[in-house]
C-alpha positions as CSV (number, residue, x, y, z in Angstrom):
1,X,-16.4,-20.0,24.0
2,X,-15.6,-16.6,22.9
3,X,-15.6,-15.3,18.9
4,X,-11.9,-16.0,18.8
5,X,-11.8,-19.1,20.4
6,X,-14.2,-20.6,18.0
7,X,-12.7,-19.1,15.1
8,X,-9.8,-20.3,15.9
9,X,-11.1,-23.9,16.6
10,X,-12.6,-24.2,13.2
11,X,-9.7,-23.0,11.2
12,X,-7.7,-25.7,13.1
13,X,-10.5,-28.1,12.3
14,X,-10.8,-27.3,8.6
15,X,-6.9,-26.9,8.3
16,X,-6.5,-30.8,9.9
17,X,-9.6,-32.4,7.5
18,X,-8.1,-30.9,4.6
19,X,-5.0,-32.3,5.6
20,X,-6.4,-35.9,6.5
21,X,-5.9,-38.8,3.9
22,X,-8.3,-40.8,4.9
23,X,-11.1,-39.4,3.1
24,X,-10.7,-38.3,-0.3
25,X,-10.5,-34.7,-2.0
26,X,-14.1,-34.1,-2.4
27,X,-15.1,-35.2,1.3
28,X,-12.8,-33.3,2.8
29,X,-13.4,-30.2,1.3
30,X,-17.2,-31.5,2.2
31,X,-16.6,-31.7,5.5
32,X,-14.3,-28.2,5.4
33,X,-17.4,-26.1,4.2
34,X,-19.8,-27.9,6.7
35,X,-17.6,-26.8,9.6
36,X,-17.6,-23.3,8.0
37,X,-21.6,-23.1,7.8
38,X,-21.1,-24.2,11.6
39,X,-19.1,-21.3,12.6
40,X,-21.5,-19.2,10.8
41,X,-24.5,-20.3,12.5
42,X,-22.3,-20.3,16.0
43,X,-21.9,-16.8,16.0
44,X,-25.1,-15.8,14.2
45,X,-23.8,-13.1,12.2
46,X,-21.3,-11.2,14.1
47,X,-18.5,-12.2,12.3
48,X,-15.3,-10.3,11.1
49,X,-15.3,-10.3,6.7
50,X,-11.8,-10.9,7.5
51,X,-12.5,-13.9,9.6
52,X,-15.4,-14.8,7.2
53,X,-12.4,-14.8,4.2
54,X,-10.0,-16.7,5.9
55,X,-12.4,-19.6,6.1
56,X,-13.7,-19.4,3.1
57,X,-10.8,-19.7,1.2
58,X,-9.9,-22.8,3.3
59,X,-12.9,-24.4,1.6
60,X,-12.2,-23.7,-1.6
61,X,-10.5,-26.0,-3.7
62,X,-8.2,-23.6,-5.9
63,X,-7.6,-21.5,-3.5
64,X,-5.5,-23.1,-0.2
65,X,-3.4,-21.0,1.7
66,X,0.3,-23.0,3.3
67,X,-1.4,-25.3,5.5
């Protein structure tokens, strides 16, 4: 996979967690910062800040963009 395809494979990811109701608030926002440590350790450091950014503020709890 290249950079952008797995960037753009976890934002889907976190973006469709964080939109599941199955698990509750606190899981899901568990699972959301897991998949971000993933990416990071998938591209070992090569990542765009902007990129970076993006996916962190999908993990953070105050700070959701429009899903």
């Amino acid at each position: 996979m290249t950079y952008l395809d797995l960037t753009t494979e976890i934002e889907m990811f976190i973006k469709n967690i964080l939109s599941d109701t199955t698990y509750t608030v606190e899981q899901r926002l568990g699972f959301a910062y897991g998949s971000y440590l993933t990416w990071h350790a998938l591209i070992k450091g090569t990542f765009k800040p902007e990129d970076d950014r993006k996916l962190w503020l999908l993990t953070q709890p105050d700070t959701k963009p429009d899903l």
